[in-house]
Every structure is written in C-alpha cells, then in structure tokens.
C-alpha positions, -999 to 999 in steps of 0.1 A, spaced: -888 344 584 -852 340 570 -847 379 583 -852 369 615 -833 336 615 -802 358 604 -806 386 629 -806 361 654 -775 349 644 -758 380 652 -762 384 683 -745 367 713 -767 343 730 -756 348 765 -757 389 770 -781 395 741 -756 419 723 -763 424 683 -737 426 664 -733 437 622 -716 409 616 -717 370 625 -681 368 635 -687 392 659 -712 379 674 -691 347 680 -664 363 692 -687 378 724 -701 347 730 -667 328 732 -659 357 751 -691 356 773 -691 317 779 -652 316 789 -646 348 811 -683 353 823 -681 385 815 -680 410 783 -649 420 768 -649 458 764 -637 460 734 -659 435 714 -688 450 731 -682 488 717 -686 471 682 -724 460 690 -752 475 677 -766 491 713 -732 506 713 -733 527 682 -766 537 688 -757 549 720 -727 571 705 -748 585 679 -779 590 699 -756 608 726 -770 588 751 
C-alpha cells in the first residue's frame, strides 16, 4: 500500500504526468495549475517521456 501511496505522489495531479522524483512532480503541477498548460521542459523529464525516447516511439 505505501508503494502506491508514493507513486502517487509523483505524479502531477492535473495532466497525470509521473515523474522520478517528488519535486518534479510539483513543479508540473504548479506549472499545470498556473499557466493551464505543460511546460515543455518539465514534461521531457516525466516518465512517459523517457520511455518514449528509449522505446523510439
């Protein structure tokens, strides 16, 4: 249960990104909630991200 409590903490709350690390995953959602939008840059860090680049998808 405390896996899933922690995974859920990293990832933004508003476009579902997951993200390594908690700060992360704070910074997109500040991000999120204030410009309505992603940020670019935060959002090449998440998890869907990378596994895009490595899956060469």
């Amino acid at each position: 249960m405390k896996k899933a409590q922690e995974h859920e903490n990293r990832q933004c709350s508003i476009c579902g990104l997951h993200y390594k690390d908690k700060e992360l995953a704070e910074e997109c959602h500040a991000w999120c909630s204030t410009h309505k939008s992603c940020n670019l840059k935060i959002a090449t860090q998440s998890l869907e991200a990378q596994k895009r680049r490595f899956d060469g998808n």
